[in-house]
N, C-alpha and C positions, 0 to 999 in steps of 0.2 A: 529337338526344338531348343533347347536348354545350350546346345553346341552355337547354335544359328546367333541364338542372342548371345552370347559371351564374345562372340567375333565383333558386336557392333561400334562397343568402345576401345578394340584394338583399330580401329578401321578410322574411325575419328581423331585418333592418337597419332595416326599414319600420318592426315592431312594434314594435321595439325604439324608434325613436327615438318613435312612436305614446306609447307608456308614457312615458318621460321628462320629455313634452310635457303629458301629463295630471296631474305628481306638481309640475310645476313652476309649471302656470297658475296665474292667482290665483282664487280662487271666493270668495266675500263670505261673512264670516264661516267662513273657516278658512285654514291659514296652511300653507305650502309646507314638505318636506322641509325646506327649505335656512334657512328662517326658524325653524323648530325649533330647529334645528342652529344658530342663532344667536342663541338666547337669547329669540325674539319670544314674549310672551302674549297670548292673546285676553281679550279686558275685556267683550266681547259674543257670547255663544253662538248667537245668531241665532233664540234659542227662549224665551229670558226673563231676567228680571231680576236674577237671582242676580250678586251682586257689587255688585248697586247699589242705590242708598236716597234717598230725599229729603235733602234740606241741614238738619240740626240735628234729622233723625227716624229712627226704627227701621227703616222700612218705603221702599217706592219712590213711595207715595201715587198718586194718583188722574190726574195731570197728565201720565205717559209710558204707555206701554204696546207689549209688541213685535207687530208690525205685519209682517205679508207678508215675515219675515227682517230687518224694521229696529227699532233704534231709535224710539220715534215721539215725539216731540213734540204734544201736543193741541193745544195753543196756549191753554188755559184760564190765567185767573188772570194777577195783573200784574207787575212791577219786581221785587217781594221775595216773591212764591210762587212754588214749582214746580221748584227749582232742583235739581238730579239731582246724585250725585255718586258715585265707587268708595265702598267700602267698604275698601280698601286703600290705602294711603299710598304715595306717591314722592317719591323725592331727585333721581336724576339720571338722565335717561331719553330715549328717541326713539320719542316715540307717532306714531303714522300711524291715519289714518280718511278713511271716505268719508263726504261728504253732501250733501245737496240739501234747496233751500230753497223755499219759497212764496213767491208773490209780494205784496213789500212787508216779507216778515220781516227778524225780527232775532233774533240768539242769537250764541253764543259758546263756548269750548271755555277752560275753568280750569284753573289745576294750582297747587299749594301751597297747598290752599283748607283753612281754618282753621276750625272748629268751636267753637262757645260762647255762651252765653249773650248775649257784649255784640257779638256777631255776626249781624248781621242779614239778613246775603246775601253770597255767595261771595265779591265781589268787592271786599266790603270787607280781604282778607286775599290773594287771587286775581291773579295777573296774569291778563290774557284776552285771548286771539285771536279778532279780532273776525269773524262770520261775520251778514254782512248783504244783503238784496238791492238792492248798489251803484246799482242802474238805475233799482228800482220803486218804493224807501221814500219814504214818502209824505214826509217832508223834505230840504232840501240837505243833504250828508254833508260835513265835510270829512274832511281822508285821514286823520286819527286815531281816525276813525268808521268808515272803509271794511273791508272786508275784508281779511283775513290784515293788520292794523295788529295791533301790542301798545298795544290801547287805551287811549287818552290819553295814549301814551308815545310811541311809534316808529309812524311812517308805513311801510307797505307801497311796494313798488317799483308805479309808475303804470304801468309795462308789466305788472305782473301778466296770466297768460290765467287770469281767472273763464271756466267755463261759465255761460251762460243759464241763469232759475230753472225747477228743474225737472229739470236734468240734474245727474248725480253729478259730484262736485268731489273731487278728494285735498286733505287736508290733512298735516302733519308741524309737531310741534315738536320743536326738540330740546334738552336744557338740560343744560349738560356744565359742573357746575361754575363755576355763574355763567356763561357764553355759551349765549346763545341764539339759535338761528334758527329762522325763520319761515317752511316752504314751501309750493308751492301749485302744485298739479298737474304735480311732477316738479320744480320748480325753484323755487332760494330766493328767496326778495321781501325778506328784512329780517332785521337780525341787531344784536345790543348783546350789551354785557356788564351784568347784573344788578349792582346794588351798586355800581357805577363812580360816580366823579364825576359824570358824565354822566346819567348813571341817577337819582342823589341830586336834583339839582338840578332833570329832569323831575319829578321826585315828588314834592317840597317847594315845585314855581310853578305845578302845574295841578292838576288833578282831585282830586289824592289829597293836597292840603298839609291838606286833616280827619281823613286815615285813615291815623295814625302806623304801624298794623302793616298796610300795604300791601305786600306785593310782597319782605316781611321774615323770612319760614316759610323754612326749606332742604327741607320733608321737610313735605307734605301731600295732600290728596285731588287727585283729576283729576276736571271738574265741568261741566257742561253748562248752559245757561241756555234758561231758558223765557222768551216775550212774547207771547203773543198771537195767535200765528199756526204754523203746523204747520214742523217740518223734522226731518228722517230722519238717521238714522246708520246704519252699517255698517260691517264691517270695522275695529275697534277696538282697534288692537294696540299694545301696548307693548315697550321691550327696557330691561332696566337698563342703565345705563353706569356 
């Protein structure tokens, strides 16, 4: 008898920690107690498109659509259609997402993306973390084409661990203020300061010495890129800083 009762408050302990364990998991597209409790929003409901719209349109147009709880990319349309982006604005922030790519894509994840008229595509205005398939794209990359790079700016760490296309990747930026880092499934690959000398001088000798308001927004959209070929999101969350 003395056995019987001594099992009751291991048993209570069981469910107890059973519960904790369920409030604490991550499930795709929703966000933990403890990430509530810390400020995190979800950008992606895992049911539709509310909160987000085409680049320079009312609506989310023809080229996304949500897909089995993702995100979807078509892959319709080229360079300067299709570009996705919030409907809400951010200054200074730590986004986190999940994605997976097809084989030979390419795409990208924007922030400070600037709207208008003499704005032809996100990334005219956009810094972009470049999300590509390192392995399969059909050309040589160099490391400011590879993934998790601040494209045409800062190379990614060469030990980066990408997942194989196809399997879910974490991504993280974080932009505090002019410093940003660049993560990638748990751990940083690259980090600058925005606006530095350093900064200036990449901007003004390569890609962006045509596109004076590059990378010059404190406070715009968060923006996704379409090319061509299909890749998934999930898990969308941001936290202000």
């Amino acid at each position: 008898m003395k056995l019987k009762y001594s099992i009751i408050p291991i048993l209570v302990l069981c469910v107890l920690c059973a519960t904790c364990s369920q409030k604490d998991r991550s499930i795709p597209n929703q966000l933990t107690e403890g990430e509530i409790q810390a400020g995190w929003k979800l950008l992606f409901d895992g049911k539709t498109t509310d909160g987000w719209r085409a680049y320079n349109e009312k609506d989310v147009g023809t080229n996304w659509k949500v897909e089995d709880g993702t995100l979807t990319c078509l892959g319709k349309g080229g360079d300067l259609e299709g570009y996705i982006i919030t409907r809400d604005q951010f200054d200074n922030f730590d986004l986190s997402l999940e994605w997976k790519i097809s084989e030979g894509a390419n795409s990208g994840i924007f922030y400070h993306v600037v709207e208008g008229d003499k704005y032809e595509a996100p990334y005219v205005t956009g810094p972009e973390y470049q999300l590509i398939d390192d392995v399969g794209f059909p050309h040589e990359l160099q490391g400011w084409q590879q993934t998790g790079a601040d494209y045409a700016m800062y190379v990614a760490n060469e030990k980066k661990k990408l997942k194989p296309v196809g399997e879910w990747n974490t991504s993280r930026i974080v932009f505090d203020h002019g410093h940003v880092e660049h993560w990638l499934n748990g751990e940083k690959i690259g980090e600058f300061e925005a606006w530095s000398d350093d900064w200036n001088r990449r901007r003004l000798a390569g890609k962006w010495k045509d596109y004076p308001d590059y990378g010059m927004a404190k406070t715009g959209h968060i923006g996704f890129q379409n090319e061509e070929k299909r890749i998934w999101f999930r898990t969308i969350k941001i936290r202000p800083l």
